[in-house]
C-alpha positions in Angstrom: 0.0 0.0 0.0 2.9 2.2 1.0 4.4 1.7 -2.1 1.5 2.4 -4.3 1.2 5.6 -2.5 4.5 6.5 -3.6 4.1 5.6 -7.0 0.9 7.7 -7.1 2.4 11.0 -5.7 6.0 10.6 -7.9 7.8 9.7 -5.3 7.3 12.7 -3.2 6.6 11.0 0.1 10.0 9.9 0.5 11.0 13.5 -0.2 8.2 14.5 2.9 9.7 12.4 5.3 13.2 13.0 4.5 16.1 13.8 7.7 17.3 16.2 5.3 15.7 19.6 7.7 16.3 21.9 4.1 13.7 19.2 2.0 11.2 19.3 5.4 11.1 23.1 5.1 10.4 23.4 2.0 7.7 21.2 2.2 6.5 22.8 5.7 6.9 26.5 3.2 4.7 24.8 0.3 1.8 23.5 2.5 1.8 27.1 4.0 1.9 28.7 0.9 0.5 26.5 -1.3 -3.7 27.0 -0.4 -6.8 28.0 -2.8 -6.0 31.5 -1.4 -2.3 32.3 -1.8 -3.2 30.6 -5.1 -6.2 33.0 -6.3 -4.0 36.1 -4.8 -1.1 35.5 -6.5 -3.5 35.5 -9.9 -5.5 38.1 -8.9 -2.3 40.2 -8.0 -0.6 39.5 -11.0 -4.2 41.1 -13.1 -4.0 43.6 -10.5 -0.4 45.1 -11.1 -1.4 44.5 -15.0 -4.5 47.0 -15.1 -2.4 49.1 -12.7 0.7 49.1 -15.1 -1.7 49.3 -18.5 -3.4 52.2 -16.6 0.0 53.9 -15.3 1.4 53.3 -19.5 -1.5 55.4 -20.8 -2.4 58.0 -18.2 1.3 59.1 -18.1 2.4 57.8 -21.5 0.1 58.4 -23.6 -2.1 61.2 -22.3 0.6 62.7 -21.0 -0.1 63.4 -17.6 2.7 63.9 -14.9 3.9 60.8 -13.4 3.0 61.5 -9.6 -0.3 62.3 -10.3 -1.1 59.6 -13.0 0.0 57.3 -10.7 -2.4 58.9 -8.3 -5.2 58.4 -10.7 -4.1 55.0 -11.7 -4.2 53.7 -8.4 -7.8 55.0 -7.5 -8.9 52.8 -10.4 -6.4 50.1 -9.7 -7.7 49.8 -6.2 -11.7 49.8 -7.1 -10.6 46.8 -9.4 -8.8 44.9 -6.7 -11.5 45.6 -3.9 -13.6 43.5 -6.6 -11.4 40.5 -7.3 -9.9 40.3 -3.5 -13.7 40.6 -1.7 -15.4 38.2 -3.9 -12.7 35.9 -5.5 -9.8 35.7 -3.2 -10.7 35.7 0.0 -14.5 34.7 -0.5 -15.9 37.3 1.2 -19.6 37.5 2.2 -21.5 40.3 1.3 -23.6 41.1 4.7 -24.9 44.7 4.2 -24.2 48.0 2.7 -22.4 49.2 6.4 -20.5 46.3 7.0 -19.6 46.0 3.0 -18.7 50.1 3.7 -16.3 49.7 6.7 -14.7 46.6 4.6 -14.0 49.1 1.4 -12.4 51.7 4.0 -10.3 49.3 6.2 -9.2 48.0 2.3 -8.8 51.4 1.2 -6.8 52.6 3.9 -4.5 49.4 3.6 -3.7 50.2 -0.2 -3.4 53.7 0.6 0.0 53.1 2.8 1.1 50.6 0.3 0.4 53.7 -2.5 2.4 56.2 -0.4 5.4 53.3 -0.2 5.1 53.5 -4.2 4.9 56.7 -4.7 7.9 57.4 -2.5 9.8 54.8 -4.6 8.8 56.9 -7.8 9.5 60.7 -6.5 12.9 59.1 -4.9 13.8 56.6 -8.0 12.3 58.3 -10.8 11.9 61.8 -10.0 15.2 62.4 -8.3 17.9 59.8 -9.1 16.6 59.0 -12.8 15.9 55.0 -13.1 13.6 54.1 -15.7 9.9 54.6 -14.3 8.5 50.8 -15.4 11.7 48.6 -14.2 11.1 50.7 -10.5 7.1 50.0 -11.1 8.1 46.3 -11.5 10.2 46.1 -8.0 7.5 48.1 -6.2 5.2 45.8 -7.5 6.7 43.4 -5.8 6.7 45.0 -2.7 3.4 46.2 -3.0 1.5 42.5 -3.3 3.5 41.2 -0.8 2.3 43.7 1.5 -1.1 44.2 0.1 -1.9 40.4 0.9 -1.0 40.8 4.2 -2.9 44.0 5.0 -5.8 42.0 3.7 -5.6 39.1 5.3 -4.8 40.7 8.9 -6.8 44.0 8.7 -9.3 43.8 5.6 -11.5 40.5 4.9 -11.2 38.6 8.4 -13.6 36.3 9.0 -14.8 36.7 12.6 -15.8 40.8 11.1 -17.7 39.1 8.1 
């Protein structure tokens, strides 16, 4: 039975149960990270940072606009999408009410608003004043940003005792 198992799963429960404490963390790491919600978030963050980079390409590209205050305006529509995708898809939240929906869109508004002042202190301090290309320091932000943007959700936005 044991070894059916094994053949099933590729050989991976040997690699569970491994002495080797580098091959149990990583496995320890993956079950952590590895769920339905890290899953969805990491999508939803990746269409997230698109529409905010698509958005961010023509409001300061195209039209024109100045890149501190098309980010601005970016991230207002950025963040309306993303309330979307994180409440319903992500973190499958309940819609109980127009007040309790309210507080949710302020407590995730006020979370995306300190991740928005960390990127737009990366832009007036990389782009603005020391001259790096605006998208490759939109791209590391980005990273920074989901990171932290999951977090704040998870923690502070969409918990499930408040739902």
């Amino acid at each position: 039975m044991e070894k059916k198992r094994e053949e099933m799963d590729g050989g991976h429960s040997a690699l569970r149960t491994s002495a080797n404490p580098l091959i149990k963390l990583f496995f320890k790491l993956w079950d952590i990270f590895m769920t339905r919600e890290v899953i969805t978030y990491l999508i939803s963050g990746v269409l997230t940072t698109l529409v905010n980079w698509v958005l961010y390409w023509l409001i300061v590209e195209k039209i024109g606009m100045e890149e501190l205050s098309g980010n601005a305006v970016d991230w207002v529509l950025t963040v309306a999408f993303a309330y979307v995708v994180n409440a319903f898809w992500v973190f499958d939240s309940k819609f109980r009410g127009l007040k309790a929906e309210g507080k949710k869109i302020l407590r995730f508004y006020a979370a995306r608003l300190l991740t928005f002042a960390i990127e737009e202190g990366g832009i007036l301090i990389f782009v603005k004043q020391l001259k790096f290309n605006g998208m490759l320091v939109k791209a590391v932000l980005a990273v920074i940003v989901i990171i932290l943007n999951y977090v704040f959700s998870k923690l502070f936005v969409f918990l499930k005792k408040t739902e």
